[in-house]
Structure formats: structure tokens, C-alpha cells
PyMOL CGO cylinders between C-alpha atoms (Angstrom):
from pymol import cmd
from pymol.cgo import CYLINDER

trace = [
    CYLINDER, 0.00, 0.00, 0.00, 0.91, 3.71, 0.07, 0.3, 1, 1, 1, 1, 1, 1,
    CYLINDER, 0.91, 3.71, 0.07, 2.35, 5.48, 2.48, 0.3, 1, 1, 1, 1, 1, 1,
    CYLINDER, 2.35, 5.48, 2.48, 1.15, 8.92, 3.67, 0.3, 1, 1, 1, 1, 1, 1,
    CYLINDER, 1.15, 8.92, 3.67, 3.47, 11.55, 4.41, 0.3, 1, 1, 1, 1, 1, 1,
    CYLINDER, 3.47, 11.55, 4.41, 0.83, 14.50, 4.68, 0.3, 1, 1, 1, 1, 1, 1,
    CYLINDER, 0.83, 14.50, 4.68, -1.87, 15.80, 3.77, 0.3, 1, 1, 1, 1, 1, 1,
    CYLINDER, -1.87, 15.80, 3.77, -1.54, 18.89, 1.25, 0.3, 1, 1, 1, 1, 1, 1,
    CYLINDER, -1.54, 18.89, 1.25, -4.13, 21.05, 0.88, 0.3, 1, 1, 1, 1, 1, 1,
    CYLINDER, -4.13, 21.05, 0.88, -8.59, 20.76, 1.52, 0.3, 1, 1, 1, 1, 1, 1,
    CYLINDER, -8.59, 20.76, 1.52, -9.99, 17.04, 1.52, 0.3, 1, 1, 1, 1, 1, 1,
    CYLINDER, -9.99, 17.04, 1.52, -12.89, 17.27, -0.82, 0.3, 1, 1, 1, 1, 1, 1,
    CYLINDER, -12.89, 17.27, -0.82, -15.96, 14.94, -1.64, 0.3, 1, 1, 1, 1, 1, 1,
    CYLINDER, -15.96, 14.94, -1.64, -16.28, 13.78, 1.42, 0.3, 1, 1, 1, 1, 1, 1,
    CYLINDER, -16.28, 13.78, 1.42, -18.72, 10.64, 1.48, 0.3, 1, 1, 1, 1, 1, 1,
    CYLINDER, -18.72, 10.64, 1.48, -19.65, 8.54, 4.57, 0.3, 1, 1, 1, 1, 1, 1,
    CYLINDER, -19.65, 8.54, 4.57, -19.10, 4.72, 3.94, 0.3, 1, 1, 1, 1, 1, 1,
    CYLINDER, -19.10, 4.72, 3.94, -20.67, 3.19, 7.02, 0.3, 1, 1, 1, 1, 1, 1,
    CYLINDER, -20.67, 3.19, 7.02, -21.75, 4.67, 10.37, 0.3, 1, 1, 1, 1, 1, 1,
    CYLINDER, -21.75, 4.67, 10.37, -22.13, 2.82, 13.78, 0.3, 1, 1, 1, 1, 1, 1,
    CYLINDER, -22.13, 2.82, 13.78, -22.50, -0.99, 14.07, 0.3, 1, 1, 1, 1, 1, 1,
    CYLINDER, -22.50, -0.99, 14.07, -22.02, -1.38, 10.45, 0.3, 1, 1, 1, 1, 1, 1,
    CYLINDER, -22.02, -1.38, 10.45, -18.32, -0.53, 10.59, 0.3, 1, 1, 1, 1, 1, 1,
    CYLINDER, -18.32, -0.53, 10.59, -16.22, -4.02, 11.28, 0.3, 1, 1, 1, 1, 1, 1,
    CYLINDER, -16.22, -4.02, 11.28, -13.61, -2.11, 13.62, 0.3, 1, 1, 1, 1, 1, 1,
    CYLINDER, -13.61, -2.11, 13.62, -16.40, -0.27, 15.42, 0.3, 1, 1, 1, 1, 1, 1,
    CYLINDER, -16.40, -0.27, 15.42, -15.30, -2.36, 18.88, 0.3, 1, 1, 1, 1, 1, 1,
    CYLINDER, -15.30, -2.36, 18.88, -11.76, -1.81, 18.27, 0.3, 1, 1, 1, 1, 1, 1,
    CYLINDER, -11.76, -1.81, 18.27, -12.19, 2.17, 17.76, 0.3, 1, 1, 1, 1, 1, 1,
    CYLINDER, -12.19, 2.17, 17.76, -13.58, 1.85, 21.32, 0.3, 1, 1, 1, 1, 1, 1,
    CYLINDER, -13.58, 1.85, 21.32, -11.16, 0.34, 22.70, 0.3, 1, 1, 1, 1, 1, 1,
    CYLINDER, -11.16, 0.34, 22.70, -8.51, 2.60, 21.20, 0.3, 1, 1, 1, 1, 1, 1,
    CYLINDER, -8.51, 2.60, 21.20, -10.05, 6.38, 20.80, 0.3, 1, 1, 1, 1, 1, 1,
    CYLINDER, -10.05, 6.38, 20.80, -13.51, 5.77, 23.16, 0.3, 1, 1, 1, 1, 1, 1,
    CYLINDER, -13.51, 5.77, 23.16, -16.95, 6.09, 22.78, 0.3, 1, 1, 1, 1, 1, 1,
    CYLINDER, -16.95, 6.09, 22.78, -18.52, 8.07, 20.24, 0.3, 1, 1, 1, 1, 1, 1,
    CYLINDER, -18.52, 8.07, 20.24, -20.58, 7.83, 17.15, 0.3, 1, 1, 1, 1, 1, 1,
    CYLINDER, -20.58, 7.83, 17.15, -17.70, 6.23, 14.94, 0.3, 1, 1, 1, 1, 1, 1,
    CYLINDER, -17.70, 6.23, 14.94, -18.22, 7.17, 10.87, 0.3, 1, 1, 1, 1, 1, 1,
    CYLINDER, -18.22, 7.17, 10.87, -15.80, 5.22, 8.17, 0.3, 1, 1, 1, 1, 1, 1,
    CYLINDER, -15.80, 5.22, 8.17, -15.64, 8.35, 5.89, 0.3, 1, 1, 1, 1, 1, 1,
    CYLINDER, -15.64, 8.35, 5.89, -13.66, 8.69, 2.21, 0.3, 1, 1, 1, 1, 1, 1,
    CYLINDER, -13.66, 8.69, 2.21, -12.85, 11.57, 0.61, 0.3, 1, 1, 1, 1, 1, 1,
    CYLINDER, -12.85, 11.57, 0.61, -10.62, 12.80, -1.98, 0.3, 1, 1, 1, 1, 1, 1,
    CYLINDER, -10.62, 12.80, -1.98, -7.33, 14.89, -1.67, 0.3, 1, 1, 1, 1, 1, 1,
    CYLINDER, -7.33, 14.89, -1.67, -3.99, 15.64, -2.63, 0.3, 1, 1, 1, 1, 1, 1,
    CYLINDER, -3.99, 15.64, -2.63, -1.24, 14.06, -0.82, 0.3, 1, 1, 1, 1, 1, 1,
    CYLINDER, -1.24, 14.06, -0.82, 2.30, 13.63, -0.33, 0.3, 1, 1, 1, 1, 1, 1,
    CYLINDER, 2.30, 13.63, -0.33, 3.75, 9.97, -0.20, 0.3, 1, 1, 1, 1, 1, 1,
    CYLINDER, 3.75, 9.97, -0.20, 6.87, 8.77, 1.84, 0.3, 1, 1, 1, 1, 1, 1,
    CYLINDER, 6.87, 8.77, 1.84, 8.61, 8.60, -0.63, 0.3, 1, 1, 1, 1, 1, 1,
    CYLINDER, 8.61, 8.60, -0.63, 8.45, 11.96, -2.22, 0.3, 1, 1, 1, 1, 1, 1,
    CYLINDER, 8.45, 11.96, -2.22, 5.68, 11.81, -5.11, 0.3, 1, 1, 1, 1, 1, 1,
    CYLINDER, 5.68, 11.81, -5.11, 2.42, 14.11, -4.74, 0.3, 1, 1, 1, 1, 1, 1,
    CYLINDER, 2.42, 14.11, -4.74, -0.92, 12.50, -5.94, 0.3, 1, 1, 1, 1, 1, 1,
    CYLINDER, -0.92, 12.50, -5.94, -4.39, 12.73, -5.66, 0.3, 1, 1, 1, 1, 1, 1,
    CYLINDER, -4.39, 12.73, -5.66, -5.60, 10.09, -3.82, 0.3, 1, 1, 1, 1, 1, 1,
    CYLINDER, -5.60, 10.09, -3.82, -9.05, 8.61, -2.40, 0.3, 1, 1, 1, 1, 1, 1,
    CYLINDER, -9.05, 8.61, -2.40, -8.57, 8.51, 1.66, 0.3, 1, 1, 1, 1, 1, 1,
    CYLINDER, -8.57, 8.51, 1.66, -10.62, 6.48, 3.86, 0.3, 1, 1, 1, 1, 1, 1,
    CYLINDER, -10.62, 6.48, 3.86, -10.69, 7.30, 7.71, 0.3, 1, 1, 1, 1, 1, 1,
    CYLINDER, -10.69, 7.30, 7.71, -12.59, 6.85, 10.84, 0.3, 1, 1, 1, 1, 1, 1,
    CYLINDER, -12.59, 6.85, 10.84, -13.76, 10.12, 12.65, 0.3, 1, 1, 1, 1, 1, 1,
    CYLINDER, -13.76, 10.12, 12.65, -16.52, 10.54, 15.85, 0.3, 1, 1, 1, 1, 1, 1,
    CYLINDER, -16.52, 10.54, 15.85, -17.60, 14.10, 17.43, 0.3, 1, 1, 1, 1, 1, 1,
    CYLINDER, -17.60, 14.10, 17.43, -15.21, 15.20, 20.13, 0.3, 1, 1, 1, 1, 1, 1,
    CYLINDER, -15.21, 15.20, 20.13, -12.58, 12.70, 19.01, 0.3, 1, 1, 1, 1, 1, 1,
    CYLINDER, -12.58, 12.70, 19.01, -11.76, 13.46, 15.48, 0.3, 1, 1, 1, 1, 1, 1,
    CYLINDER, -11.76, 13.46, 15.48, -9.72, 11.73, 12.32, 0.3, 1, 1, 1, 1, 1, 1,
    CYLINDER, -9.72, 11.73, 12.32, -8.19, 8.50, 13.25, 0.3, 1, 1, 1, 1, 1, 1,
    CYLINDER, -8.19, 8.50, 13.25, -6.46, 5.45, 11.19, 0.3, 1, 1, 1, 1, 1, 1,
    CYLINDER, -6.46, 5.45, 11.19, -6.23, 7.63, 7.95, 0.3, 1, 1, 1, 1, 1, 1,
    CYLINDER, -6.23, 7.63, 7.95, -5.06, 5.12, 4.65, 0.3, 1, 1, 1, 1, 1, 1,
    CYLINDER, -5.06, 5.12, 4.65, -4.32, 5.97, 0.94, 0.3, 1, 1, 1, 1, 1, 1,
    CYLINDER, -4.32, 5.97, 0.94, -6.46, 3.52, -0.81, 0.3, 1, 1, 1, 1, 1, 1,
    CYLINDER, -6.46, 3.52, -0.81, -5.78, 4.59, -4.66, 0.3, 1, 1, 1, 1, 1, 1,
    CYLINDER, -5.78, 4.59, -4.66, -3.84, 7.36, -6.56, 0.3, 1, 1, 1, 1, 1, 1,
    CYLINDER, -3.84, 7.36, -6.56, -5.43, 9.12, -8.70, 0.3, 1, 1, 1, 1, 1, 1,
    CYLINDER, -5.43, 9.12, -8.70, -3.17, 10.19, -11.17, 0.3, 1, 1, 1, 1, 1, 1,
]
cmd.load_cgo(trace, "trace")
């Protein structure tokens, strides 16, 4: 997979992909971050890879209220 070096610039087209009970890690974002209405959220944005390269990319991440962004993975370049 790719690795993310940072984010560069506004994450746009932001679409939820499951919300709740319906997301498989739901029990271990508990564990880890807390309680909290977990969303598994994709959007797409420009990024910067380890290993130099900028793309645009489709990110997937989980996010609740109050805890914010976690576990954010490049899933496809763009470009």
C-alpha cells in the first residue's frame, strides 16, 4: 500500500461509507479512541507519499464528534 506523508491542501468529496455498528472495527475504535458515534468516511485529496511523489488520492478514515480523524489510509492514486 501507500504510504502517507501529509496531507496537502482541503480534503474534498467527502462521502460517509458506514456509520455505527455497520463498521467491522467499530469495537476496536472503542477500545482505542472511546466512545462516540464512529463514521468510516472517504474523501478525496492531494497528498504527499513517503517517498516523495504528490498525488491525488481517495482517503478512507474513521472520525466521531469530540474525538476526530483517526487510522487515515491511501487507498488509490489518482493520477
Amino acid at each position: 500500500m501507500y504510504e502517507l506523508k501529509r496531507i496537502i491542501g482541503r480534503v474534498t468529496i467527502v462521502e460517509n461509507i458506514a456509520v455505527g455498528g455497520k463498521i467491522r472495527e467499530a469495537a476496536h475504535l472503542r477500545r482505542l479512541y472511546g466512545r462516540g458515534r464512529w463514521r468510516k468516511v472517504k474523501g478525496i485529496v492531494t497528498v504527499e507519499l513517503t517517498n516523495g511523489e504528490v498525488h491525488a488520492a481517495e482517503l478512507h478514515w474513521y472520525e466521531a464528534h469530540g474525538i476526530g480523524k483517526k487510522m487515515m489510509k491511501v487507498k488509490r492514486l489518482l493520477d
